[in-house]
Each structure stands twice: as C-alpha cells, then as structure tokens.
C-alpha positions as CSV (number, residue, x, y, z in Angstrom):
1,X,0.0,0.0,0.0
2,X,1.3,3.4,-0.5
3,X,2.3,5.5,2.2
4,X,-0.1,8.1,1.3
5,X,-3.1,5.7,1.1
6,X,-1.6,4.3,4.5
7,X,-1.9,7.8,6.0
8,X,-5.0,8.5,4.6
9,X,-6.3,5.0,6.2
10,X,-4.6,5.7,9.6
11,X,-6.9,9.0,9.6
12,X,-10.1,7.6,8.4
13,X,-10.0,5.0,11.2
14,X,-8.7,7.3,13.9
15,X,-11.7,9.5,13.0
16,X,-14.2,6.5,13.4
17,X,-12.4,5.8,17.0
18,X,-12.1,9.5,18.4
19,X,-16.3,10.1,17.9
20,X,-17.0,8.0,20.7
21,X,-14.5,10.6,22.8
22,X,-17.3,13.6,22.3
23,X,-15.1,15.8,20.9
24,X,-15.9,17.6,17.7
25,X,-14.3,16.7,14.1
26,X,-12.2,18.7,12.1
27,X,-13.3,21.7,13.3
28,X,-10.1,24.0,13.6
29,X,-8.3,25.6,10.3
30,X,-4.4,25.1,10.3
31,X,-3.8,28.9,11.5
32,X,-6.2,27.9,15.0
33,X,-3.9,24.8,15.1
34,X,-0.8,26.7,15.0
35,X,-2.4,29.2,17.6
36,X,-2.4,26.2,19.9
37,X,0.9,25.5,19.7
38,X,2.3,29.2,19.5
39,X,0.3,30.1,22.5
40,X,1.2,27.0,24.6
41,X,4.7,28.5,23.7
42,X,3.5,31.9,24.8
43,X,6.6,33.7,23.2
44,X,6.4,37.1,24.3
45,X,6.6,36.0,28.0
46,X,10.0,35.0,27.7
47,X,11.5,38.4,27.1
48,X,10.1,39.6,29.7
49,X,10.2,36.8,32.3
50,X,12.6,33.8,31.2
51,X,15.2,35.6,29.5
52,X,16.4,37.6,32.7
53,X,16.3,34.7,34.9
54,X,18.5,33.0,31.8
55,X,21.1,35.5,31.8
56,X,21.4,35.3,35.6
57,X,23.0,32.0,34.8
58,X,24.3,32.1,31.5
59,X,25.5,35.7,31.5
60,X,26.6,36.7,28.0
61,X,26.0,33.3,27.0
62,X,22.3,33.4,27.4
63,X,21.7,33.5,23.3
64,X,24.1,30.6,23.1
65,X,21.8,28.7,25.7
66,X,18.9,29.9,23.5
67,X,20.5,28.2,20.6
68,X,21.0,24.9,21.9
69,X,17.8,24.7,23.1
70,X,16.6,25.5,19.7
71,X,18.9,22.7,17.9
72,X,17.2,20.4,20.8
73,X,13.7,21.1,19.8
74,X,14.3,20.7,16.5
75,X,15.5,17.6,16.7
76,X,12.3,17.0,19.2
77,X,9.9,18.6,16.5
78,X,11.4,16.2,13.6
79,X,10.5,12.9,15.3
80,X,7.0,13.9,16.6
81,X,6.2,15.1,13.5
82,X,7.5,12.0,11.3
83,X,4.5,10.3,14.1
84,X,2.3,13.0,13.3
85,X,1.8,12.7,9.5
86,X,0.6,9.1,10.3
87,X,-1.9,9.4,13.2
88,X,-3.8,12.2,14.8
89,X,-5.3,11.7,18.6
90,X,-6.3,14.3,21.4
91,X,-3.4,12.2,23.4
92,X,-0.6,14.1,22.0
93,X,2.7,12.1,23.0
94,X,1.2,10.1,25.1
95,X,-0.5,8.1,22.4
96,X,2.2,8.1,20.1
97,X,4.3,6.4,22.9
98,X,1.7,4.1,24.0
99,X,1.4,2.8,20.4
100,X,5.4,2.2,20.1
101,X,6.2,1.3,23.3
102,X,5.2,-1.3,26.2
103,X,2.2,0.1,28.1
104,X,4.7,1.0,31.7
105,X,5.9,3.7,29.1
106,X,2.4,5.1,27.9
107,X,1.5,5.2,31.5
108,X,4.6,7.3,32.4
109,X,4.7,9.7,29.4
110,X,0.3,10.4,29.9
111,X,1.4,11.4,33.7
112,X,4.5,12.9,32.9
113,X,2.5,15.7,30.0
114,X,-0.2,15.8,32.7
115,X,2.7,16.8,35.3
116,X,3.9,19.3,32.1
117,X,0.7,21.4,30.8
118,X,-0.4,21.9,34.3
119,X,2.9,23.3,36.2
120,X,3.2,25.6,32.8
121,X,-0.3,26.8,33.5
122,X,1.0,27.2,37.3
123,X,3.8,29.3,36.0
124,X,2.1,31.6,34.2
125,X,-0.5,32.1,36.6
126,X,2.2,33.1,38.5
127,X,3.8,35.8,35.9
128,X,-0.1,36.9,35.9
129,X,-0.5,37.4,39.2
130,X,2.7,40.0,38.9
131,X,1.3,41.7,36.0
132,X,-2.4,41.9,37.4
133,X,-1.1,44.2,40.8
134,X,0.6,46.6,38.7
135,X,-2.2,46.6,36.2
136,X,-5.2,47.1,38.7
137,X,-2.7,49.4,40.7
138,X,-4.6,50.4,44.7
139,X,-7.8,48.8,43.8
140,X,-6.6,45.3,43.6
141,X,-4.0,45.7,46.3
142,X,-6.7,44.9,49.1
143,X,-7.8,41.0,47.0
144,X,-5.8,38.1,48.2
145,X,-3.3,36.0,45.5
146,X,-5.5,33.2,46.3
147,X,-8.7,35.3,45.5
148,X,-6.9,36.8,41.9
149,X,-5.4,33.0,41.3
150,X,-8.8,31.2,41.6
151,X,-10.7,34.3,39.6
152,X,-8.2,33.8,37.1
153,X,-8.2,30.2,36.5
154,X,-12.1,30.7,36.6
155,X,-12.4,32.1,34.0
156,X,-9.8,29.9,31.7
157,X,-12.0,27.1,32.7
158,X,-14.6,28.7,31.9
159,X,-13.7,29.6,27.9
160,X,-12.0,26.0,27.6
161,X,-15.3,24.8,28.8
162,X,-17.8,26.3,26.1
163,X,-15.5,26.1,22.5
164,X,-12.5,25.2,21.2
165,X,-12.9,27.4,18.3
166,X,-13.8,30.5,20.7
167,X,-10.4,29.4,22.7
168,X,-8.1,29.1,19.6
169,X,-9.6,31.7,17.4
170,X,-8.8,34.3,20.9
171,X,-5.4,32.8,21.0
172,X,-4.6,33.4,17.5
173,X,-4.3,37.5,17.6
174,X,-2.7,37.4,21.1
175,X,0.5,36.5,20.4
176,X,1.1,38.4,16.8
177,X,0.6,41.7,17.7
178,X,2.6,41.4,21.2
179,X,5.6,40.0,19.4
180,X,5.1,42.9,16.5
181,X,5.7,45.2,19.2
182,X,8.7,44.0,20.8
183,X,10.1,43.3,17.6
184,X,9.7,47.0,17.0
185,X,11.7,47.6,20.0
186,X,14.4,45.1,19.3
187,X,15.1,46.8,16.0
188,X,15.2,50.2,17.2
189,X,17.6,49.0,19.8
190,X,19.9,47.5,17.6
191,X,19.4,50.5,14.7
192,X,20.7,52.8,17.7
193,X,24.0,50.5,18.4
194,X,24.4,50.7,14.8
195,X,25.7,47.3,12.3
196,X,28.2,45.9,14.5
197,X,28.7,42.6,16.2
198,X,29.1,42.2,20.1
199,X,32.2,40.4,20.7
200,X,31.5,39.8,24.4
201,X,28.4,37.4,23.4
202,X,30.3,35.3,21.4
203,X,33.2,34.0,23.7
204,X,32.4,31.3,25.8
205,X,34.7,30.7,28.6
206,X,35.1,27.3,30.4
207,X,33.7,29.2,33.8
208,X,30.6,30.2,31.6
209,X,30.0,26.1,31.0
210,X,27.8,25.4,34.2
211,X,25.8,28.3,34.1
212,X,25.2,28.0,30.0
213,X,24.0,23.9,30.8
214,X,21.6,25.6,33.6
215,X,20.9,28.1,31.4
216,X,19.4,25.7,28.5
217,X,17.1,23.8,30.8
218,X,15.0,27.5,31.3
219,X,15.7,28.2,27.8
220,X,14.1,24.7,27.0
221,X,10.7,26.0,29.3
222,X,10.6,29.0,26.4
223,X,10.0,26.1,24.1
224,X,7.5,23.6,25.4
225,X,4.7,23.6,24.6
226,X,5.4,23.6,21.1
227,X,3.9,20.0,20.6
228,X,0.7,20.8,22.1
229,X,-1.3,21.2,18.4
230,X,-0.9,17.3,18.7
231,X,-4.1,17.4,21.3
232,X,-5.6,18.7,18.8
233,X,-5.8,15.3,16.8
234,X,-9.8,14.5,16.5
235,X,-10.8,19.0,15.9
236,X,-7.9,19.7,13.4
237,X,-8.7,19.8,9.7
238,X,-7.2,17.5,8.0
239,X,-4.7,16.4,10.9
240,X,-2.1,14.2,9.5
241,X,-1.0,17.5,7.7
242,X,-1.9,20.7,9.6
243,X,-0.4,18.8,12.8
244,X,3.0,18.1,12.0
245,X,3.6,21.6,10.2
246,X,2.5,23.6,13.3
247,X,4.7,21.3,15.7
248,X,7.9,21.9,13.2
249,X,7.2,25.5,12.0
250,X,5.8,26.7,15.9
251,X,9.5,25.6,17.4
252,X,11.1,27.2,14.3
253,X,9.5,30.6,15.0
254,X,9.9,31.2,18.7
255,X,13.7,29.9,18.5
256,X,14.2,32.8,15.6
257,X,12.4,35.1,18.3
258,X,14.4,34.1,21.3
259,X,17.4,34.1,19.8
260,X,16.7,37.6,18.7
261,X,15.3,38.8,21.7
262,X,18.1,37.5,24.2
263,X,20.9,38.9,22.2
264,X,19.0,42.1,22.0
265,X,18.4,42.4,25.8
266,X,22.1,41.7,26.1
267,X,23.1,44.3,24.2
268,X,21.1,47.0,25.3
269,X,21.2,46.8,28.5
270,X,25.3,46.6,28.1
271,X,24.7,50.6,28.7
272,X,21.4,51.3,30.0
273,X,23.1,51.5,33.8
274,X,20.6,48.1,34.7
275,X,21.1,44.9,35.0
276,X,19.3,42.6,33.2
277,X,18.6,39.6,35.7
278,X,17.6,42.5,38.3
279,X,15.0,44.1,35.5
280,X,11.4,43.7,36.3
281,X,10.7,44.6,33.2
282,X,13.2,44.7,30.8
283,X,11.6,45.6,27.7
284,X,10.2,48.9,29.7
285,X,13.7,49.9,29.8
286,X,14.5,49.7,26.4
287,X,11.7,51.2,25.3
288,X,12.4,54.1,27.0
289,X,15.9,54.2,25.8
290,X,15.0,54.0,22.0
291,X,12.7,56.3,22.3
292,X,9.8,54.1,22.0
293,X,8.4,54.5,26.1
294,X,4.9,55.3,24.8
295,X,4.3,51.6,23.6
296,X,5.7,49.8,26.8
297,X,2.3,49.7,28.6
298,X,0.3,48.4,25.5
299,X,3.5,45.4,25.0
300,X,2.8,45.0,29.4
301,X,-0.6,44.2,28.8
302,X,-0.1,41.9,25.8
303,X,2.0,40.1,27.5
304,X,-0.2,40.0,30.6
305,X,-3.7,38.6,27.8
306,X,-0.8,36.4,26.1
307,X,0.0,34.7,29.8
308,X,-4.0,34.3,30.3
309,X,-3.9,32.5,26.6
310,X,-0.6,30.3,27.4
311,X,-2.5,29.1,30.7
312,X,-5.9,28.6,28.2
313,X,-3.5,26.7,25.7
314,X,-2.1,24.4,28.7
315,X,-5.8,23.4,30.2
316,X,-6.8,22.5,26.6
317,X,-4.1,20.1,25.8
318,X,-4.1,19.1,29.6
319,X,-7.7,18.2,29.5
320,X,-7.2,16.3,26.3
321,X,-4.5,14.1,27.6
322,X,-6.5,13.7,30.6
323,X,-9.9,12.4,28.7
324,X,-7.9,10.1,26.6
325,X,-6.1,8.8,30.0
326,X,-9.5,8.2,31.2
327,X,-10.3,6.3,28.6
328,X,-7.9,4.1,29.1
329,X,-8.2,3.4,32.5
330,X,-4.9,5.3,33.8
331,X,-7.5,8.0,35.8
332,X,-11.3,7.7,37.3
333,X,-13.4,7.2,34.4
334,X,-15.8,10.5,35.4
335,X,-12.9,11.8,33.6
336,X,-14.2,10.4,29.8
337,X,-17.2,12.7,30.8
338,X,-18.0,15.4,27.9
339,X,-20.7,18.1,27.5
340,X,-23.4,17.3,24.7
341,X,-24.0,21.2,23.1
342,X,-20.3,22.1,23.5
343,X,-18.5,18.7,22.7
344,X,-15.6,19.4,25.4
345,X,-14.3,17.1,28.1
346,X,-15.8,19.6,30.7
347,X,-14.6,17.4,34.1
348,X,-11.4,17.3,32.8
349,X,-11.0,20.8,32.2
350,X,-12.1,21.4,35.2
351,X,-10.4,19.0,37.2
352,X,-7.2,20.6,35.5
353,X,-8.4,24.4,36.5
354,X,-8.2,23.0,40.0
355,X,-4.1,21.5,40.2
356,X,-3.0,24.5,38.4
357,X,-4.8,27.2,40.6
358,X,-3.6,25.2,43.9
359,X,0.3,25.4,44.0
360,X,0.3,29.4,42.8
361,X,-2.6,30.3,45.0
362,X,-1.0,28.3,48.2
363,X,2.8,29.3,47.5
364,X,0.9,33.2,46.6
365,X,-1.0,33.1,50.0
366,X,2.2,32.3,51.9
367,X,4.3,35.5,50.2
368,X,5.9,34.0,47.3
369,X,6.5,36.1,44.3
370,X,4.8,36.1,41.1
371,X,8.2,35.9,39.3
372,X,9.2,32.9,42.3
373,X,6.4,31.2,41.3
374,X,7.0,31.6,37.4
375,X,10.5,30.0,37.9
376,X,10.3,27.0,40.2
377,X,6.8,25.8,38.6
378,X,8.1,26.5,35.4
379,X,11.2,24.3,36.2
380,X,8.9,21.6,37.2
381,X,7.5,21.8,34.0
382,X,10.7,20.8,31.7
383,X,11.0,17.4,33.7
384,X,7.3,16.5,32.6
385,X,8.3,17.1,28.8
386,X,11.3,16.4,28.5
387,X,10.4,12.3,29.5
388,X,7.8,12.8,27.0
389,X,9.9,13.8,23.9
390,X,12.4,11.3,25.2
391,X,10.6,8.8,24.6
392,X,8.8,10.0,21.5
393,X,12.3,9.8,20.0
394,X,13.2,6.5,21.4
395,X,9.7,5.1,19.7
396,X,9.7,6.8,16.3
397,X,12.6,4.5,15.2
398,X,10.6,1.9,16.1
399,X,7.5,2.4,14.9
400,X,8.7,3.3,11.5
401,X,10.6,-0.5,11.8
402,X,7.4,-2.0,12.1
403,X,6.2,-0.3,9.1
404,X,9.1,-1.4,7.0
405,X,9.6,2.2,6.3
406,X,13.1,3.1,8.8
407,X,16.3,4.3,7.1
408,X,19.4,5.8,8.7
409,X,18.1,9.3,8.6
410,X,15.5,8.5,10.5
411,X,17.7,6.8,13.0
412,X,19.9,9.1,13.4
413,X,17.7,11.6,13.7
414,X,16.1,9.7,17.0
415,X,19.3,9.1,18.5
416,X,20.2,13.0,18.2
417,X,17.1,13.4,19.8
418,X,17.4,11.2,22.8
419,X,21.2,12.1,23.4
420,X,19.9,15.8,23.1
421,X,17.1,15.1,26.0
422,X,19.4,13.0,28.0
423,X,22.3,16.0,27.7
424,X,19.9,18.7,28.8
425,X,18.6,16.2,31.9
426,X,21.4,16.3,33.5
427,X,22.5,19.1,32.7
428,X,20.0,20.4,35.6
429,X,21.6,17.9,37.7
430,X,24.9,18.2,37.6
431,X,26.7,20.2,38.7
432,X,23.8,20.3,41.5
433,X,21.5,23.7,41.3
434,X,20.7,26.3,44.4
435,X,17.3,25.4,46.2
436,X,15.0,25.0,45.8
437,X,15.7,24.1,42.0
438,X,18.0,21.0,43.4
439,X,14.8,19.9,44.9
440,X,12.9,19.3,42.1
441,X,13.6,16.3,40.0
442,X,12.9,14.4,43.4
443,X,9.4,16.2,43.6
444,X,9.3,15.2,39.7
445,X,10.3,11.2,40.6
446,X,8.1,11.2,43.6
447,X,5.3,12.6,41.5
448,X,5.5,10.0,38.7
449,X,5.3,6.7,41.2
450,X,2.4,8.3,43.1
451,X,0.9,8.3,39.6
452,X,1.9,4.4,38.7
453,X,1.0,3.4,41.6
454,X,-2.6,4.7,41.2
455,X,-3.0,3.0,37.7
456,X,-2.2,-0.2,39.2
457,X,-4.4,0.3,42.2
458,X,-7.2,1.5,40.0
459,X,-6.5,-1.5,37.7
460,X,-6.6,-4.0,40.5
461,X,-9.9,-2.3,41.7
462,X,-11.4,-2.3,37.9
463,X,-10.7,-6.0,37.8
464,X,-11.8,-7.2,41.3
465,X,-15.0,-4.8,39.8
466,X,-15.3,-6.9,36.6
467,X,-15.0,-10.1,38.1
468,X,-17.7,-9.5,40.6
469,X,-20.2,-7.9,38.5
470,X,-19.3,-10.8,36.3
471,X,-20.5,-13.3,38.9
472,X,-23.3,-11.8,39.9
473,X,-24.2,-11.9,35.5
474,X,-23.7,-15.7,36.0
C-alpha cells in the first residue's frame, strides 16, 4: 500500500475511534492549530520573564543557551512530527508512545504531559499574578493572590469549557501583535547600536560552562509547549497534515524570536546603567531608551492577555490528555465525561483548572513572588516534557521499523534526539543547582510513582469490579 493511502487509512479510522471521545471533528483551520501551539509557547513572556532569569546563569552566553535549546527542539519537532503525518489523537505524545512502546511507558509519558501542561499553566498564573497588581494598581491591592489566582483560573476554565474554536480563534491574535511590538523595539535598539557585532556574546569561557548547561534547561521552558497542536488530533482539519507543520514551524519561530530577543536584551542593557537579571521589566527599559516608552504599557498588557492565553492553551491540551487517559483506564473514568451542546471534556478541564490554581494560589497566600512562582513551577515543567519527547524519540525509530519504512536518517535523527534530552537532563543535575531548583527532579520522581502506583491500584480495583459484577451476570 502506499504510504499516502496508509496515512490517509490511519486517519479515516482514527476518525471513526475518536467520535466515541465527544469531541468535535475537524473543526479548527491550520492557522487555529498553529495558535495552539504558539500560544502553549507563549513567546512574548520570555522576554520579559525567562530571559532575565536565563542570563542570571548564563550571562553573556544566554543567546548561546537559547540556541542549543533551539537545535534540541528541532530535533524534538522532527520525530514527533515524522509520528504525526501518520496518526492524529487528542493524546498528544502520550498516544504516540503508548502505540510504540510497552504500556509502563504510555503510563509514564500520559502522567508525565499531565505533570507538564499543568505546572506551565501554574507558571504563568504566576507571571499573571505579577502583572495583574501593577495593572489594577490600589484597587486590587486589598484582594488576596489566592482570590486573583482562583478568579483567574475561573475564568480559563470557563472559555476552555464552552469552544475550542472560541479558545483558539482568541489565542490566535494574542501573540502576533505582542511580538510585532517587541520586535519593533528590538530593532530600534539595535538600529541605535548601529551594524556591529558584540564580541562579548560570542566567547564562551570554560567558567561560563555550568551556568550556560543551567541556562538551556530555562531556555528549554521558552520552548515547550510547542507540541501541544498534537491534542488537537480529532478537531484539526485535516490532521495528519496541519499537525506536523504547526509542531515543526511553531518551534522554528519562537527559537528565531528568542534568539533575537536574548541577544538584544544583552546588548542594550550593556549601557542602560541596569542589570538585566535584576530588571522587572526589561523591555520597559529599552523602550524608554529607543525612544519608543509610549508603547511599553500596551507590549505590558499583551504580554499580561498572552500569559491568560498560554494558561488557556495548557488546560486545553491538559484536559485532552486527561480524557484520553481516562479512557484508558490510567485515571477515574468520570474523567471520559463530555458536555453534549459544547463537545468538550468539561470534568477534565475542570479538574485541571483546580491542580493548576492550587500550588500558585497556596505558594501566593504564603508570600511567594509572582516571578518565584514563574520560575520554580516553570522548572517543574521541563521534567514532565522532557520524558515525554524522550521517549517519542526513542519510539519513532521503532515504529517506523514495524512499518518497514526506517532508514538511517530516520535513526539518526532519534538518536540525536534522545542524546539531546538525556544531555539537557542532566544538565539540571549536575553540577547540583541552588534550592530550591535542586529539589525538584525528586518532587518530579516522587510525582510519577504516586501516579503508577494509582493505575495499578485502579486497575486492580477495575478487575476485582469486573470479576464481581461478572458473577453476579452468571
């Protein structure tokens, strides 16, 4: 058969299986599948947020970190979408593992995305909550971070819940005109320091070395996300094609962006008499010294709407993952729950609201930071995706064996991949971060045997179910 009637085979019956799911089919036009991914990305937060806290490790080095991250994702972006062109599902990488690898690593990789989308939803409800103060100035100063949190993640719940199309189309113009506007700054910063190349950004010294491999793991949380048009398997038009070009051309765009931005920020703050991993709000700065201060509030509150649309993104993709887990017996099967009129998985939106409002509202209410918050839940975060692309990459080889269809590009293309996810691992181990970053891959380990453990519990219970309902049929 060829592979294009394969593909076209793989999509006709993935259609037929995903009805039963209650989502709607091929709803969503390849820009509002790109807008999925782009705004899981959220790429205007990073100069703003990430970036600073980058350079405080990498110093001049920080669009070097930027780059290697890129060349990772790349790599990451190749493999899922080689998986992508074949088979479309609201189970993102968790269903492409499950299908190419024993079942243990399904269950891991659906927990581990889980773990992913909602820490990245934490972490920007956390930049939120630091934009929101300044934004509603005395007259939110009197409501509690655990009041704005759960008001906040209301209301993301709350578009997720009625449309996809609503939620994607909003995402869509977010992120475009935010990043027109820092763009504009960018260039007028670098118009003003005239066509010359900084030396000082492009020599790295063997003392750099730790902070650059620290440094790539935060880059890396600039990136994820960029997969997440894969939940979008059963609403995306014609899937097995709009799906693998957003994943690619998403990761693509932001690391142009980032690369751009984070020399940029380097540069001009060189001379602005600030430091840029001290800078609330870098981009406020060099505004004002390009002459462009008027447009620094309107490029604040873009990038305050384009942190509400990244959290949006993340309980969209989280939900999906979570109804196809349900399905599948990994999680309580109120969970496969959808509404009739709106064809979303409601509970699991819901149920996904709720983990990502608790840690920023509880670590909020006890007088962490915004920009605290941002970083350590964001950290979190690159744990949960980084298992998942690992072992995309380590089952794409595979499942292209089993088609008869795997050559040595392909191969080494996976192995990149899986060196490139093992490298950057431990490269947030070793040498061993301040706290509470060192803290976290244990919180990240602990998390993902609480979550085994409850699949086989609620396995065992399913079965001693079965059996005894079985009986009682006899």
């Amino acid at each position: 058969m060829p592979i294009e009637a394969g593909a076209k085979a793989v999509q006709m019956q993935d259609d037929e299986s995903h009805r039963p799911l209650g989502l709607r089919v091929h709803v969503l036009t390849p820009l509002e599948t790109l807008a999925q991914s782009v705004s899981t990305i959220a790429p205007s937060t990073s100069p703003m947020l990430t970036i600073p806290l980058v350079f405080a490790l990498a110093g001049d080095a920080t669009w070097i970190a930027y780059l290697l991250a890129l060349a990772c994702m790349i790599l990451i972006a190749l493999c899922i979408a080689i998986l992508a062109r074949d088979t479309a599902s609201p189970g993102s990488l968790y269903a492409y593992t499950r299908s190419t690898l024993p079942p243990s690593f399904g269950t891991i990789s659906a927990w581990a995305l889980l773990f992913a989308y909602v820490t990245t939803a934490s972490s920007m409800a956390g930049g939120v909550l630091t934009y929101a103060y300044d934004f509603c100035g005395r007259y939110g100063q009197d409501v509690p971070p655990a009041l704005m949190t759960t008001i906040l993640m209301a209301t993301v719940v709350w578009v997720a819940y009625h449309d996809i199309r609503i939620s994607t189309q909003a995402m869509l113009w977010i992120e475009g005109g935010t990043m027109f506007l820092i763009t504009a700054v960018l260039v007028a910063t670098l118009w003003k320091h005239g066509p010359h190349i900084d030396t000082h950004q492009l020599r790295l010294h063997r003392r750099n070395l730790p902070g650059v491999q620290l440094g790539v793991i935060l880059a890396i949380f600039s990136f994820v996300g960029f997969e997440s048009a894969t939940t979008l398997g059963t609403e995306a038009r014609d899937p097995l094609r709009t799906i693998p070009r957003a994943v690619v051309l998403s990761a693509m765009l932001a690391g142009a962006f980032f690369i751009l931005c984070s020399y940029t920020e380097v540069l001009g703050f060189a001379d602005s008499g600030h430091t840029l991993d001290a800078s609330a709000a870098p981009l406020r700065i060099l505004s004002a010294s390009v002459g462009l201060g008027v447009i620094a509030p309107v490029i604040d509150l873009g990038v305050l709407v384009s942190m509400f649309a990244c959290m949006l993104a993340c309980v969209i993709a989280a939900s999906r993952v979570l109804l196809l887990m349900a399905h599948h017996g990994l999680v309580h099967q109120n969970l496969r729950r959808t509404h009739v009129e709106n064809e979303t998985p409601w509970v699991a939106s819901v149920v996904t609201g709720l983990l990502a409002a608790l840690p920023t509202a509880i670590l909020a209410q006890r007088g962490a930071s915004g920009a605290d918050i941002y970083g350590w839940m964001g950290s979190c975060a690159v744990y949960g995706f980084l298992t998942a692309y690992g072992f995309v990459a380590v089952g794409m080889p595979i499942y292209l064996h089993r088609q008869g269809r795997l050559r040595a590009g392909a191969f080494l293309l996976a192995s990149a991949a899986v060196v490139a996810t093992v490298v950057a691992t431990l490269g947030s181990l070793f040498p061993q971060p301040p706290p509470p970053y060192r803290y976290f891959p244990y919180l990240y380990g602990t998390y993902l045997l609480l979550g085994i453990c409850f699949y086989l519990l609620n396995a065992r219970w399913t079965s001693i179910r079965d059996r005894s309902d079985g009986q009682r049929a006899a």
